[in-house]
C-alpha positions as CSV (number, residue, x, y, z in Angstrom):
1,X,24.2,-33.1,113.6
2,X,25.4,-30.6,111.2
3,X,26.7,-33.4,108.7
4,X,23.1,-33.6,107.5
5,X,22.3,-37.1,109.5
6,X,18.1,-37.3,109.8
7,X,19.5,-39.1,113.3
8,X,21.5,-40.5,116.1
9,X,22.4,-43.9,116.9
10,X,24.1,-45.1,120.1
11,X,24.8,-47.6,122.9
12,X,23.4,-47.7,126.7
13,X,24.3,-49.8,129.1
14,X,23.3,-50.5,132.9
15,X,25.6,-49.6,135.7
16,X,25.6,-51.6,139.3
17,X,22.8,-49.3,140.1
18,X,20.7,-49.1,137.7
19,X,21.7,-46.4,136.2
20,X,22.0,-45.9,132.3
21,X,25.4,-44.6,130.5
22,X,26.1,-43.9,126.6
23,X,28.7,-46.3,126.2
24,X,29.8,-49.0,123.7
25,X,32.0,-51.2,125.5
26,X,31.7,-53.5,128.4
27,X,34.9,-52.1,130.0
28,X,36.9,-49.2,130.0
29,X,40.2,-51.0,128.9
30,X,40.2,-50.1,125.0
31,X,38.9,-46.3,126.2
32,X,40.1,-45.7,129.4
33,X,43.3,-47.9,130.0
34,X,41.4,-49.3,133.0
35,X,39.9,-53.0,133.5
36,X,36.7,-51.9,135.1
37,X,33.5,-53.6,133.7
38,X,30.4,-50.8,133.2
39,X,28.0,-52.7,135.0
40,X,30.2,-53.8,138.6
41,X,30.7,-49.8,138.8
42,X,27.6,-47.2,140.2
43,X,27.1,-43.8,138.5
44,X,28.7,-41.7,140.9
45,X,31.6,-43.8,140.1
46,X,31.7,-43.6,136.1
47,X,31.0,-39.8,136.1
48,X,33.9,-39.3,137.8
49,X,36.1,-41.5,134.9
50,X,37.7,-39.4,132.1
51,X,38.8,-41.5,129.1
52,X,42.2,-41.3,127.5
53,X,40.9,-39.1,125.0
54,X,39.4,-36.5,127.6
55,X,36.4,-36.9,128.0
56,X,33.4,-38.1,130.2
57,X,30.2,-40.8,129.8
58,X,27.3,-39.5,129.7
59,X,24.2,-40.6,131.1
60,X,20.9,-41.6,129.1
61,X,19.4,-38.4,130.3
62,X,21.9,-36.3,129.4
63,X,22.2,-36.9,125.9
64,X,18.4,-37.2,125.2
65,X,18.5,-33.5,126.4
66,X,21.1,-32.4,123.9
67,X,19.7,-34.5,120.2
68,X,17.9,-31.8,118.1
69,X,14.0,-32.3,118.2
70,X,13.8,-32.9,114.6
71,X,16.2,-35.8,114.9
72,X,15.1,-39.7,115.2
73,X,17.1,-41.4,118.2
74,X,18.1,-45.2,117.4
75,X,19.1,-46.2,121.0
76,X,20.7,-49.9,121.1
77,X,20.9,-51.8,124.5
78,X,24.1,-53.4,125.1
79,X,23.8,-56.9,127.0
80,X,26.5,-59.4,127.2
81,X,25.0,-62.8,128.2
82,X,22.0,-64.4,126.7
83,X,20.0,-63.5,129.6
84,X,20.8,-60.5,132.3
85,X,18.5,-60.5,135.2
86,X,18.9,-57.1,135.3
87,X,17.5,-57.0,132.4
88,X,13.8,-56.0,133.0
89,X,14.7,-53.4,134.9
90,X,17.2,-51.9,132.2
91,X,14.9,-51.7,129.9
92,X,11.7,-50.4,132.5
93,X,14.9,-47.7,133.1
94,X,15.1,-46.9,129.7
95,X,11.6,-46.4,128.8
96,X,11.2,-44.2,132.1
97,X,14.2,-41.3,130.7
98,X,12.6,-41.8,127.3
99,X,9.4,-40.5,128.6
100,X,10.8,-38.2,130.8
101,X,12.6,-36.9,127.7
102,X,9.2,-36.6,125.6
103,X,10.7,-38.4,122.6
104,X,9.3,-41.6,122.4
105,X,7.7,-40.8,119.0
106,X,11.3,-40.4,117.7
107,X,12.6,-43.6,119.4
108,X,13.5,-47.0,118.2
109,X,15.0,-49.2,120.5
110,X,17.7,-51.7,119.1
111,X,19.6,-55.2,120.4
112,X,21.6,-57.7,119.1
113,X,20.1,-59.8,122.1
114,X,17.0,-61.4,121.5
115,X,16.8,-61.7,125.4
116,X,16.5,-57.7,125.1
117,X,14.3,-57.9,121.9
118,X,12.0,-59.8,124.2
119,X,11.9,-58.0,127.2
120,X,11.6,-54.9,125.2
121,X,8.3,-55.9,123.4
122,X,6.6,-57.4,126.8
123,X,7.6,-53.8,128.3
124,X,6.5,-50.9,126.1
125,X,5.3,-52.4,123.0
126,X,4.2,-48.7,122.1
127,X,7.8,-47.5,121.5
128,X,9.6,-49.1,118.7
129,X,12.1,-52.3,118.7
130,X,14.6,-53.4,116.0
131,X,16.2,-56.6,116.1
132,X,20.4,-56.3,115.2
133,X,21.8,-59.3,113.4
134,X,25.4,-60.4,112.9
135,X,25.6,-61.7,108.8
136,X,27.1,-64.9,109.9
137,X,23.6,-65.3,111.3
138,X,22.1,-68.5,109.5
139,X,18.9,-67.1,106.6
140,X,16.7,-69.7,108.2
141,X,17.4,-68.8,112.1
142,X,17.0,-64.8,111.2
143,X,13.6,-65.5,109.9
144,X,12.5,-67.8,112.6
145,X,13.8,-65.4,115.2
146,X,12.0,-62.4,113.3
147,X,8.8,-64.1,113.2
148,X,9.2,-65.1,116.9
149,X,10.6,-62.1,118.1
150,X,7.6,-59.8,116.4
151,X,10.3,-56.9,116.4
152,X,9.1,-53.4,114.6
153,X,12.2,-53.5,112.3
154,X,14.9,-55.4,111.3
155,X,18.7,-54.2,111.5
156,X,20.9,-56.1,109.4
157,X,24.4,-55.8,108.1
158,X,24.0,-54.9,105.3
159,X,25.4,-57.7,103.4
160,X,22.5,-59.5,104.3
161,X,20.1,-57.1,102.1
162,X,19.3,-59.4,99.1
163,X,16.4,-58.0,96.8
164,X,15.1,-61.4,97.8
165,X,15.7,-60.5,102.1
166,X,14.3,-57.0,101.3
167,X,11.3,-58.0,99.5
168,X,10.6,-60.6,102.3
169,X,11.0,-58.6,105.0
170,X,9.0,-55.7,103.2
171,X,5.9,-58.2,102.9
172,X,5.9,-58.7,106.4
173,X,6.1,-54.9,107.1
174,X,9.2,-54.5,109.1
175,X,11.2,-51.4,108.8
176,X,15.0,-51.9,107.3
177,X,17.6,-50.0,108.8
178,X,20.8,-51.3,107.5
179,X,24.9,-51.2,109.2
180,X,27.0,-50.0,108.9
181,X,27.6,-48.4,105.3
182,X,30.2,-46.2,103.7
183,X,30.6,-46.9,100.2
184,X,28.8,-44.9,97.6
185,X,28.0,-47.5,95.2
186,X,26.6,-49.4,98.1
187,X,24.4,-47.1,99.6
188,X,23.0,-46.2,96.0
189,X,22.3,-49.6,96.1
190,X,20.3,-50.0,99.2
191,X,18.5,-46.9,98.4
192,X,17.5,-48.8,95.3
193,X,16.7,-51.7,97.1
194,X,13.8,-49.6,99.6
195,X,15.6,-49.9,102.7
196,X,13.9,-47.7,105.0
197,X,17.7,-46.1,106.6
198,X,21.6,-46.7,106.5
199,X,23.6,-46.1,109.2
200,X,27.1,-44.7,108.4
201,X,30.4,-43.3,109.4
202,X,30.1,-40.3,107.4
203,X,26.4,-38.6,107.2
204,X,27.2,-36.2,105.2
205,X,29.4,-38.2,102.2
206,X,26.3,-40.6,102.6
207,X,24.1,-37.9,101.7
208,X,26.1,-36.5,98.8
209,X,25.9,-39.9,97.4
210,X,22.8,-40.6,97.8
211,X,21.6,-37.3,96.3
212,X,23.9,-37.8,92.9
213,X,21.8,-40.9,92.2
């Protein structure tokens, strides 16, 4: 955090029981050289894993205990089919080492799966939700599925960000925190545009361009 990032975004996702890991993939084979899947292993089982470059996954818990407590915490639940029925209790999971962390005012909860959009909202409605879209994502389906959805935010490539989109999604009062974005000229752009946050690669170049506006 010493690249001047205001936050922290990541990936969690559910092991066989029910525990919660940092971790972006579904299985271990691009990290680990290993075929395991996340979610058929328990988490006595995936702290004992090293990756190829070293290192360990951590657990939910552990991570929330180690981001600074000036720092917002963008936390994205990692699902792959349209409906886990596992999913519920993910997400009462995540909300429990959330609270147990104390940092639910610096939380916003994330998904590409409207499934986990869903379930989020119904759960803890008090801590925020931001629905990810893909750009190939149809203009007419992403604004049915925001209004149906009811998430706090919206979390677009940012391709998507129009001054049209913007403006709309502005009048409706979601927040706009835009992927991922490394190009100066870009994020000068957005900035000019009112988007609420970027997330990027490189913090600190983000913030040197931003600031030579």
């Amino acid at each position: 955090m010493n690249d001047g990032a205001d936050g922290v975004e990541f990936d969690v996702r559910v092991c066989r029981d029910g525990s919660v890991v940092v971790f972006h993939d579904s299985d271990l084979l691009r990290l680990g050289g290993r075929p395991e899947r996340i979610d058929v292993l328990d988490a006595e089982a995936v702290r004992a894993i090293r990756l190829s470059s070293g290192v360990g996954i951590p657990t939910l818990t552990e991570v929330l205990q180690v981001v600074s407590a000036s720092r917002l915490i963008n936390v994205e639940i990692k699902v792959d089919r349209a409906f886990d029925p596992r999913l519920p209790a993910f997400c009462k999971r995540i909300a429990e080492e959330i609270d147990k962390a104390g940092v639910g005012e610096r939380v916003i909860v994330s998904s590409f799966s409207q499934s986990a959009v869903s379930v989020w909202r119904r759960t803890r409605p008090d801590i925020r939700m931001g629905f990810l879209f893909e750009p190939e994502m149809g203009k007419l389906m992403t604004h049915l599925l925001v209004r149906w959805l009811g998430p706090d935010a919206v979390h677009p490539h940012h391709s998507r960000c129009t001054p049209s989109a913007v403006a709309a999604w502005k009048a409706q009062g979601k927040g706009i925190n835009v992927w991922t974005v490394d190009d100066p000229e870009r994020l000068r752009a957005l900035a000019t545009l009112g988007v609420d946050a970027v997330i990027t690669n490189d913090p600190s170049a983000a913030r040197r361009a931003l600031l030579d506006q």
